[in-house]
Each structure stands twice: as structure tokens, then as C-alpha cells.
C-alpha positions in Angstrom: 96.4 79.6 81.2 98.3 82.9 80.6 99.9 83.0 83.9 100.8 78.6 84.8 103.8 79.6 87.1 103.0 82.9 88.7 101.8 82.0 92.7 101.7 84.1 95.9 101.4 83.1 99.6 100.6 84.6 102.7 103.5 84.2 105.4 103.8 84.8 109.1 105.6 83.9 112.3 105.5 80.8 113.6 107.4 80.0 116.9 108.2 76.9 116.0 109.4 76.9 112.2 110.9 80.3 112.4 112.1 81.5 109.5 112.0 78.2 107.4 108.6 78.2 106.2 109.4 81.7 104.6 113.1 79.8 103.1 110.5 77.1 101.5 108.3 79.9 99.9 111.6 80.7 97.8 111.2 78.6 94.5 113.5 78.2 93.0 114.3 79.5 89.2 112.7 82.9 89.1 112.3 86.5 90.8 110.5 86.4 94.1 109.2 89.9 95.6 108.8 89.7 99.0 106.1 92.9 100.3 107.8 92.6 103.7 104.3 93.8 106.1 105.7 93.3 109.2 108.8 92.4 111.3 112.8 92.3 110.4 114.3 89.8 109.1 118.0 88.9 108.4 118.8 86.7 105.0 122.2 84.9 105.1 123.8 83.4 101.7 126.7 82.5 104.1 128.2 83.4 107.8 129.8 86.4 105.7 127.1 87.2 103.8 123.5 88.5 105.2 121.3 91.6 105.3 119.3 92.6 108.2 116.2 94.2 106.5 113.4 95.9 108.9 109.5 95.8 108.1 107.9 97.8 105.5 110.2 97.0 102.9 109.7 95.8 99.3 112.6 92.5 98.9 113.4 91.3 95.2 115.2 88.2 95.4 116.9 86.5 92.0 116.2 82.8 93.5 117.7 81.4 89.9 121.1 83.0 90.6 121.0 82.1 94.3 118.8 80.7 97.3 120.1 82.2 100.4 120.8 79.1 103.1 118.5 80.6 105.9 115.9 83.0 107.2 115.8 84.2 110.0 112.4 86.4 111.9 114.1 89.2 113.9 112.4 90.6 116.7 109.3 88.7 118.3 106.8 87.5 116.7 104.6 90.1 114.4 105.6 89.1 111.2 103.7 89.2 107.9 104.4 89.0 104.6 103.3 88.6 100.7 105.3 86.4 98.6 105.1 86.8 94.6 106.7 84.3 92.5 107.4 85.5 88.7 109.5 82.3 86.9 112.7 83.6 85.2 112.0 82.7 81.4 108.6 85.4 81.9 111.5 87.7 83.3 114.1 87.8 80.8 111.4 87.5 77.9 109.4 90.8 79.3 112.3 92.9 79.8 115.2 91.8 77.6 114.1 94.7 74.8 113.4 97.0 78.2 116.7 96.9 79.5 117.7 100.4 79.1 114.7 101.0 80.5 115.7 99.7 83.9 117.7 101.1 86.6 120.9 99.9 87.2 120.2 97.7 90.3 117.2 96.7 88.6 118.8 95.7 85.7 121.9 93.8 87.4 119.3 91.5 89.9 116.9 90.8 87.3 119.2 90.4 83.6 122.8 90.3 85.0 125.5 90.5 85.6 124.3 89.2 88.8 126.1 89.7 92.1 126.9 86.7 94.7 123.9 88.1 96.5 121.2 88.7 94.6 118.8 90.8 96.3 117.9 94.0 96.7 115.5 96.4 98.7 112.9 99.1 98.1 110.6 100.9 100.9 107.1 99.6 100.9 104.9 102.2 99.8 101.1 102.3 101.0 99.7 101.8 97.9 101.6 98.7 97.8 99.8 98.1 101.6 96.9 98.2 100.5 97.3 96.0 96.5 98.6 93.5 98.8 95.3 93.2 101.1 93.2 93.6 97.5 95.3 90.8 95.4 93.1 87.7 95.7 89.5 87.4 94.9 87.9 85.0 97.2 84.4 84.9 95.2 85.5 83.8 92.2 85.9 80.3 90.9 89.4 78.8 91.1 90.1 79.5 87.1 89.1 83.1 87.4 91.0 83.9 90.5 93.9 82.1 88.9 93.8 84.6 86.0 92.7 87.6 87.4 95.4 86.9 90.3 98.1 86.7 87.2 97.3 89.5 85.5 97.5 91.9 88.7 100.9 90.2 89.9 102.1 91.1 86.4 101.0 94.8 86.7 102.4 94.8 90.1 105.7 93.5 88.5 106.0 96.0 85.6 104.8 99.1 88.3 107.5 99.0 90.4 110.4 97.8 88.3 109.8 100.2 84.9 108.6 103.2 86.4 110.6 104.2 89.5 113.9 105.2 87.2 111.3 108.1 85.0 111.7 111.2 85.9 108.3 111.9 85.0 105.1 110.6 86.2 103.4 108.9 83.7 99.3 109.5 83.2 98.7 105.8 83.3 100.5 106.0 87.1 98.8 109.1 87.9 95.8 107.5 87.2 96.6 104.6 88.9 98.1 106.4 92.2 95.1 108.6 92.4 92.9 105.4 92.2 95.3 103.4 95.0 94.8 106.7 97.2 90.9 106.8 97.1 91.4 103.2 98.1 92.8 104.1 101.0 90.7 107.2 101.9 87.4 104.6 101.4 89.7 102.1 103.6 90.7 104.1 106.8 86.8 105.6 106.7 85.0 102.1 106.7 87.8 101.0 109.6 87.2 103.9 111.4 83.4 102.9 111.9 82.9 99.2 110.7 79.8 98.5 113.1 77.9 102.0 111.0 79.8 102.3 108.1 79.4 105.2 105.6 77.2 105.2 102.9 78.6 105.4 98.8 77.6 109.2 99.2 79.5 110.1 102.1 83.0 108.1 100.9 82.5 110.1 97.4 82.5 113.3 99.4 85.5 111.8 101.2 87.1 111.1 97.9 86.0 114.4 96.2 84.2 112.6 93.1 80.4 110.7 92.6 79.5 107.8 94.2 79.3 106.2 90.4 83.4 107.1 89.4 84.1 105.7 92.9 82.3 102.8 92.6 83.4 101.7 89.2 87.5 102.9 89.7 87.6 101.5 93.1 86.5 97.7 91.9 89.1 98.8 89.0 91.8 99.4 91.2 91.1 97.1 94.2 90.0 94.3 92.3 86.5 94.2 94.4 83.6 96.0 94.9 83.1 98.2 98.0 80.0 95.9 99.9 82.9 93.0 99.3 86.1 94.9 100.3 83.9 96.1 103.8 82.8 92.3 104.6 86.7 91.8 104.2 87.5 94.0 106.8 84.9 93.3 108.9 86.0 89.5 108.7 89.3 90.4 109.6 88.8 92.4 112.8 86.2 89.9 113.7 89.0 87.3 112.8 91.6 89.1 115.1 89.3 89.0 117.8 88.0 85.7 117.7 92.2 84.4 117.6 93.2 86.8 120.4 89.9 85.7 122.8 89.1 89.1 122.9 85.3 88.2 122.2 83.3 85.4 121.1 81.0 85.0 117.7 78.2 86.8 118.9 80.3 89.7 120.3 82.7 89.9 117.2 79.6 90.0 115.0 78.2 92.9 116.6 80.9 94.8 117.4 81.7 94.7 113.4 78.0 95.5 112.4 76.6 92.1 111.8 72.9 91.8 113.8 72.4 88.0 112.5 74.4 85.7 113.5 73.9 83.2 110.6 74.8 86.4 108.6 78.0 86.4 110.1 79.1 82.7 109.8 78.0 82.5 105.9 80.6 85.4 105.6 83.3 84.7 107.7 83.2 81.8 106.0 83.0 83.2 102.3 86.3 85.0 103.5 88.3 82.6 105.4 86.5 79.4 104.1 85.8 78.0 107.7 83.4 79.0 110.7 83.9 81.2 113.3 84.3 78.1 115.4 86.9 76.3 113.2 88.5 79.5 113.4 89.0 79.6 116.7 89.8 75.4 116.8 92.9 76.6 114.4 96.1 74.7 115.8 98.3 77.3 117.5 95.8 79.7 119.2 97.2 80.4 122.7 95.3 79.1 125.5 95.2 82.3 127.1 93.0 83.1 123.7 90.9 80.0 124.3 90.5 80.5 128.2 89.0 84.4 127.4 86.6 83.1 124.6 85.6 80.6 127.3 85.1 83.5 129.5 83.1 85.7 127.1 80.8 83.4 126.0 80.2 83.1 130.1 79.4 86.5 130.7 78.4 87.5 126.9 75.3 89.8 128.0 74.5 90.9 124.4 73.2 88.3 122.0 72.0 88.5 118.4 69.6 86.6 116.4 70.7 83.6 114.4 
């Protein structure tokens, strides 16, 4: 495997664990970048050491200089995060020869000499918003999502740590910044209408180029095809519904676009790998959330084939 130690997970709040599930995410012995969604957080190394950090905020920690000793969620509980783990030996060997290439706080976290806390912070751009939402491939195989998830947290890696010292912009990132940005254009148009969404020819038009280029550089740059990336977000506003009681299956499927049920289950569970039903079962939905399902699926006056 080209990539055996590079991972990722998905964090979020959890009353009960706090912020110690996200201090277990740390492994140790490498460079951890944190795409910090949603919520504050503080980090403490020790009762004189800490950083408050608010949401929307790129964290690079050094966790084989230092693990901080706890984590806290500031603020309630709408947290969300990615977590990329890059082990130190694929670090030092990528970037030793670049290290006049880096910026200075750049260089100091990553090669040395390394401070007694060994983080540091960028903003969260939206490009980054949306390669977060776009990193894993739920279609493939297990050994191709393993690989194709590598390579992308490696181009990830070398985008925000080599380019952000140039003072000019690179084709290559041009390229790739105009490609992140149709991405987003094709993303707020098919959440704006996910029940009738537009057709390849109207998001071209939206995106100023043919339906062809914007189907072959959007799979480039989102990792996905365009029928796959809208399921995804179909899936997920059904999901947030379903968790929050604000519908039941039926409901959720229509109000996303899907007019057969079955249709609906085989792809919520393509994306989430479980039913609409598990998904609801999940340990931890409120019972407020379980008392309104029960009260939609009462008075649920508009039904759809299975």
C-alpha cells in the first residue's frame, strides 16, 4: 500500500465524552490536521498552557513532539470535525529538501526546532469545506478507497503547507481553485432544490463552461461524479431529518426527491451503510427526536410507493 499509516475520522460532540474522544483521535508520532467544521474548542498542554480556537479553523498539531493532556468542546454542542493523520517519518522525508520552501511557522511545527506547544492555526477556507465533505469514496471497495483516500490526504497535505508562503499563484492551484469553486457553485445549486434538481446543462451555465468539462473536472476535483455527489446530499438532509424527528422515511424521501421508497433505503444505505430505520435506532437520538418521528408517521398524509 502507498499510503499504510495515513487515516482520517469524522468527530463530533458528544455530551457525555466531551472532548476525549477528539484527545483519542490524536495518534501519536506524526502531524495531525484538524479541519475544525464547527464549534470552539480550547487545547491545554498544561493549566498554563492552552489555546482557545473558534470554528472554521484549519489546526496542525505535531503529536510526536507533544500530545496536549486534554480537549475540551467549547460552547454547546454543534461540533464537527475532520481529523487527518500523516505519520512523522512521511513528514520529514517529503519536506526535508523543501524546507526553504516552507514558511517559518510551517517549518518550526513540522521539521523543528519545535516549540513546547506544538500547534498552530490557519482559517478554514471553503474550498477546504467542501474537499472535506468529498474525501471518502463510499462506492469503492475497501483497497481502492484506501488508496484513493491516501493520495488526496497527501495533496491536501502538500496544498496548504507549500503553497500559502508563494507570492504567486501557481497554474496547477489556479486550476485547482477554479475546479474547488465550480464545486461549490454545482453544490449550493443542487442544495438549493434537492427535491428538482438542475440538469448537467443548467449547472454548466451556472459554472460558465459545457456540461462535458464540468462533468469530467468536477469527478476530478471532488473525487465523485455529479448523480453520486447529489445522492450524498440528499442522504444527508434526509439523514438530518430523520435524527432530528423532523419527518419520517417516507417524508424525508420526498421531500429530497426520492418517489420510491425502496429507492430511498438502497441509498441511504449505500451512503451511511444502514437503513433509514437503523438510523433513527442510533444510540443517542433524543427522545424528543423519537417522540416527533412517532408523530409523523401518525399523521404522514403523503405516502410514496415502495
Amino acid at each position: 500500500m502507498l499510503f499504510p499509516a495515513f487515516e482520517s475520522r469524522w468527530l463530533g460532540a458528544d455530551a457525555q465524552l466531551g472532548g476525549t474522544h477528539w484527545l483519542k483521535a490524536l495518534r501519536p508520532g506524526g502531524v495531525t490536521a484538524l479541519l475544525l467544521l464547527e464549534g470552539p474548542v480550547r487545547v491545554e498542554w498544561s493549566l498554563r498552557s492552552h489555546r482557545e480556537i473558534s470554528g472554521n479553523s484549519l489546526i496542525w498539531l505535531n503529536t510526536a513532539v507533544a500530545l496536549p493532556e486534554s480537549w475540551r468542546l467549547l460552547g454547546g454542542r454543534q461540533h464537527e470535525a475532520l481529523a487527518l493523520h500523516f505519520p512523522i517519518e512521511w513528514v520529514h522525508s517529503s519536506l526535508t529538501s523543501l524546507r526553504q520552501e516552507l514558511s517559518a511557522d510551517f517549518r518550526g511545527l513540522l521539521l523543528g526546532p519545535h516549540s513546547a506547544t506544538p500547534l498552530i492555526t490557519r482559517p478554514l477556507e471553503a474550498e477546504d469545506r467542501v474537499w472535506s465533505r468529498t474525501l471518502m469514496a463510499p462506492t469503492l471497495c475497501t483497497a481502492a478507497r484506501h488508496l484513493l483516500e491516501g493520495s488526496r490526504m497527501s495533496e491536501f497535505f502538500f496544498r496548504k503547507v507549500l503553497t500559502e508562503s508563494k507570492g504567486e499563484e501557481l497554474f496547477c492551484t489556479r486550476t485547482r481553485r477554479l475546479s474547488l469553486e465550480r464545486v461549490a457553485k454545482v453544490r449550493a445549486a443542487l442544495l438549493e432544490n434537492l427535491e428538482e434538481p438542475p440538469t448537467l446543462e443548467e449547472l454548466a451555465r451556472l459554472c460558465g463552461c459545457n456540461p462535458q468539462y464540468l462533468s469530467r473536472t468536477f469527478s476530478e476535483a471532488a473525487g465523485t461524479t455529479i448523480s453520486l455527489y447529489l445522492r450524498r446530499l440528499r442522504i444527508e438532509r434526509a439523514a438530518e431529518m430523520l435524527a432530528h424527528g423532523r419527518a419520517n422515511a417516507s417524508e424525508a424521501a420526498l421531500e429530497v426527491g426520492y418517489r420510491s421508497l425502496s429507492h430511498f433505503s438502497q441509498a441511504f444505505r449505500a451512503e451511511k451503510g444502514i437503513t433509514p430505520s437503523e438510523w433513527v435506532r442510533r444510540p443517542g437520538i433524543s427522545a424528543e427526536a423519537n417522540t416527533n418521528i412517532g408523530a409523523n408517521a401518525n399523521t404522514n398524509a403523503r405516502q410514496i410507493p415502495a
